[in-house]
VMD Tcl script that draws the C-alpha trace (Angstrom):
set ca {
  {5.99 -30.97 10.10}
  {4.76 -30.43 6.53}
  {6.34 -28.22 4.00}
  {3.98 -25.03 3.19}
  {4.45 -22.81 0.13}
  {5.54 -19.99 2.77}
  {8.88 -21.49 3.44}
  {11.62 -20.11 3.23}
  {13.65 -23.02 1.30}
  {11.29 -25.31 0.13}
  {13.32 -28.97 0.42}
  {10.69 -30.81 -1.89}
  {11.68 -32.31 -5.33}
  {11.25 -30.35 -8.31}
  {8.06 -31.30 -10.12}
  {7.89 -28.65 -13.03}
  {4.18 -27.69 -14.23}
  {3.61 -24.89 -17.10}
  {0.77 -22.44 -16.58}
  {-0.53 -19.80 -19.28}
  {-2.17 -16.64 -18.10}
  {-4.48 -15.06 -20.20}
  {-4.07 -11.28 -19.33}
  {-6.28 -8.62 -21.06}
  {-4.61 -9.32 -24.84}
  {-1.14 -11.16 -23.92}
  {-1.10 -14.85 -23.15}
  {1.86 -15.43 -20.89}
  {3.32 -18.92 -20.85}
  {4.66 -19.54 -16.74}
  {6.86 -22.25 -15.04}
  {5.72 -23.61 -11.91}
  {6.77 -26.15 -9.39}
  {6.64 -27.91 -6.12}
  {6.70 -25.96 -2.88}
  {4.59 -23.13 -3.92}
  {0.92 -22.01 -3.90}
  {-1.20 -23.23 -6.96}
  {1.20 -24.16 -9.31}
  {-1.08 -26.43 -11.31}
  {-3.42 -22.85 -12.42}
  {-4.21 -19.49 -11.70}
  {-5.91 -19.66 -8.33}
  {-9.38 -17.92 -7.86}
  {-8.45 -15.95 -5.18}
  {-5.76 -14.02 -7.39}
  {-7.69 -14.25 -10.32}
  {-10.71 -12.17 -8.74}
  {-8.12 -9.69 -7.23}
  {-6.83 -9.22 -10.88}
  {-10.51 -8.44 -11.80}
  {-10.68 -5.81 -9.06}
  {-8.04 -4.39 -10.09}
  {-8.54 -4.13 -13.47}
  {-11.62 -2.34 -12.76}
  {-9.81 0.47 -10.47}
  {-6.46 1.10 -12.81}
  {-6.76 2.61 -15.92}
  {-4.43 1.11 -18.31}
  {-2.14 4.22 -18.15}
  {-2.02 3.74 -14.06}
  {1.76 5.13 -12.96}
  {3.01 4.61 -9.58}
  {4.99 1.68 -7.71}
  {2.91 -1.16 -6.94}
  {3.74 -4.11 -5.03}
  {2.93 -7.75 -5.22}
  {3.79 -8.65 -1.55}
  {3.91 -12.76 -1.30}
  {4.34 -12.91 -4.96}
  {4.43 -16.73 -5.36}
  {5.64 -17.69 -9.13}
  {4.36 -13.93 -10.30}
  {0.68 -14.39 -11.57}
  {-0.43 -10.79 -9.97}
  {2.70 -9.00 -10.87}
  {2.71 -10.36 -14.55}
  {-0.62 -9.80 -15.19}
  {-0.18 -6.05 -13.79}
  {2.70 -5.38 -15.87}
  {1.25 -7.03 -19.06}
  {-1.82 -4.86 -18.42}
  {-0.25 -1.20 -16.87}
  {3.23 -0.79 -18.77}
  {3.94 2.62 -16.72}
  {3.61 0.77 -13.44}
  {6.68 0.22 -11.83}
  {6.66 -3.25 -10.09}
  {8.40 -4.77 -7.21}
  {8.15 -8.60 -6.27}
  {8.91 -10.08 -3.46}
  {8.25 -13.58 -1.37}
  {9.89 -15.25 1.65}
  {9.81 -18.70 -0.96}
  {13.22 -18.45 -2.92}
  {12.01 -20.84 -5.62}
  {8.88 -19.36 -5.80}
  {10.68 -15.85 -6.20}
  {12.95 -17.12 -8.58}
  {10.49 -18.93 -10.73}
  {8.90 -15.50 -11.16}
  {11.95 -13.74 -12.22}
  {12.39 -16.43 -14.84}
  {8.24 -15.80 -16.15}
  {9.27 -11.77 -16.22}
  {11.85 -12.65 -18.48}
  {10.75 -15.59 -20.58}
  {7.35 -12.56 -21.57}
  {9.87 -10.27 -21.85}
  {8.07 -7.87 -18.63}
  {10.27 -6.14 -16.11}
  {9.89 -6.02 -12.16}
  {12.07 -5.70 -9.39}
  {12.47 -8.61 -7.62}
  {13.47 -8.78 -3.22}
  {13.73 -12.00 -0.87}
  {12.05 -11.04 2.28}
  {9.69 -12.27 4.95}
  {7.33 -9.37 4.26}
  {8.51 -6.12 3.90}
  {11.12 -6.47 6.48}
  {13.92 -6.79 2.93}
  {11.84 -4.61 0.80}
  {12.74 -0.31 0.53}
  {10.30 2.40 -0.37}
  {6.72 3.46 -0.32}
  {4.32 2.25 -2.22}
  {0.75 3.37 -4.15}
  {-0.09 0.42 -4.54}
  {0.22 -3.05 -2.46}
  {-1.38 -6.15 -4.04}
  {-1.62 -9.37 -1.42}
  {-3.26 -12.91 -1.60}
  {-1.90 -13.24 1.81}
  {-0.67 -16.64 3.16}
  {-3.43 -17.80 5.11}
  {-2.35 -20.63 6.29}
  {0.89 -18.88 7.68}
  {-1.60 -18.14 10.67}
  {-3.58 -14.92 11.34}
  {-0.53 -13.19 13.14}
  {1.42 -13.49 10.02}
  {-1.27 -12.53 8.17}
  {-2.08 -9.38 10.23}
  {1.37 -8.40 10.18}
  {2.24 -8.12 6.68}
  {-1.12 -6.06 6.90}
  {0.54 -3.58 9.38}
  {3.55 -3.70 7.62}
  {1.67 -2.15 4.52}
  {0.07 0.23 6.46}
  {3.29 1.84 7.78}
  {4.88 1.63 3.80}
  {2.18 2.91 1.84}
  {2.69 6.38 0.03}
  {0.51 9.32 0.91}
  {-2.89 8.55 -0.95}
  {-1.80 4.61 -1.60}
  {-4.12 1.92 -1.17}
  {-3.73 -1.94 -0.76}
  {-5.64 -4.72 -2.01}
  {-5.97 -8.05 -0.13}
  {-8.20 -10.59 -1.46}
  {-9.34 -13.20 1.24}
  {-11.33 -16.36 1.25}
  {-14.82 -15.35 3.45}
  {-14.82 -19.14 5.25}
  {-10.94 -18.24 6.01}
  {-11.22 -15.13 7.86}
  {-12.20 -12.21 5.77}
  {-14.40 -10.68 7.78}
  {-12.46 -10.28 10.80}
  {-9.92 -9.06 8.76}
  {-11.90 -6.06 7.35}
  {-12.35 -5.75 10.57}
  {-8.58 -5.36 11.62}
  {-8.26 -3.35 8.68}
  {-10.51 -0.74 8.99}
  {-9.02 -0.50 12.45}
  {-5.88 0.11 11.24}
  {-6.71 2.11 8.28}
  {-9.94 3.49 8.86}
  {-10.98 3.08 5.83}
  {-11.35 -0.41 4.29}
  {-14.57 -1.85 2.64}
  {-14.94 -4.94 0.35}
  {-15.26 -3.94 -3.56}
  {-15.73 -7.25 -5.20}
  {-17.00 -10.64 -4.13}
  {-17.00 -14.29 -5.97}
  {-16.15 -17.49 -5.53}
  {-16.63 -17.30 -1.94}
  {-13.87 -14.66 -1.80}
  {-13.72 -10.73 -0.73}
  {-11.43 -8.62 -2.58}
  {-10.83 -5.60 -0.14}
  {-9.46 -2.13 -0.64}
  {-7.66 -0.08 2.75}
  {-6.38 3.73 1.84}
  {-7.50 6.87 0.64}
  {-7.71 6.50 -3.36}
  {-10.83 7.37 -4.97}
  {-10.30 6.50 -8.38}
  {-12.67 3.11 -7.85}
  {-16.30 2.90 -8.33}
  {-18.46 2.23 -5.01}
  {-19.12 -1.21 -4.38}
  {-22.32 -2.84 -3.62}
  {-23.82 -3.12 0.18}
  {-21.35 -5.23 1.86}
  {-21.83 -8.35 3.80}
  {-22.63 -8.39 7.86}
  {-19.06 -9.36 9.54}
  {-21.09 -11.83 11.31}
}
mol new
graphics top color blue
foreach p $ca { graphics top sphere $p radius 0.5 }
foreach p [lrange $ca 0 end-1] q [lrange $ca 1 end] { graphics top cylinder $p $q radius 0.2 }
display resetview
């Protein structure tokens, strides 16, 4: 059976790759390697989530925000280069991936909190924010679980972001999503990917007419 980035020990050799991240002013130089998700670049999945959100946090956002399945950290840095008052927590079931993105905190000097855990199962607290580019390939009951494990850890008036590729299952999971939060809708779109938004914050502007879920 192949090796996926969602292991839990990935066995493969090391094959070291640097990435830089261009996030609002910073430029933040990253390590990647073998055994994780796109270690060669930014992936445009993440990188239209980032756009989302940098449309629906002010700079001066506060709260705890998480970056569930964090891979080698692009979404957390870029969130804590961007929104210094957030307070971040990482986590990822990969243990090189995790600890490739405690090394990029600290080689552009950013701070996070950093758990090993297969979802949220290792993770403690509520969050206002939950941040996902969810393993896909993991299979749609993984998927939908880390989905319902956000639901039941989100503070009063949180909200969490998932972006999801629309050939890959995005509608049915607004679908599942709106079932289990009632409110979900998509609030960007590109590249053949839906950024969506579950909760009950306001502070976002409305998005255009979404897509049929056919």
């Amino acid at each position: 059976m192949a090796e996926h980035y969602f292991s839990g020990n990935p066995s493969s050799g090391h094959d070291p790759r640097t990435v830089t991240l261009r996030c609002g002013d910073r430029e933040l130089i990253c390590q990647t390697d073998a055994g994780m998700f796109s270690r060669d670049h930014l992936d445009s999945g993440s990188a239209l989530l980032l756009e989302a959100l940098a449309r629906a946090l002010p700079a001066d956002s506060s709260g705890r925000a998480l970056d569930l399945g964090c891979g080698w950290g692009a979404v957390g840095l870029c969130l804590a280069a961007r929104h210094p008052r957030l307070e971040l927590v990482l986590c990822d079931v990969n243990r090189r991936a995790l600890d490739l993105a405690r090394q990029n905190f600290a080689h552009n000097a950013l701070c996070a909190t950093f758990f090993h855990s297969d979802g949220l199962a290792g993770v403690p607290g509520n969050f206002d924010w939950i941040l996902t580019n969810p393993p896909i390939r993991a299979g749609k009951s993984v998927v939908y679980r880390l989905f319902d494990e956000s639901r039941a850890r989100l503070a009063p008036g949180g909200a969490l972001y998932a972006v999801i590729r629309k050939r890959q299952g995005a509608p049915s999971a607004l679908a599942h999503l709106r079932g289990l939060f009632g409110l979900a809708e998509v609030v960007k779109r590109g590249g053949g990917y839906w950024v969506i938004r579950c909760g009950e914050k306001t502070d976002f502007n409305a998005p255009a007419k979404e897509e049929p879920l056919a």
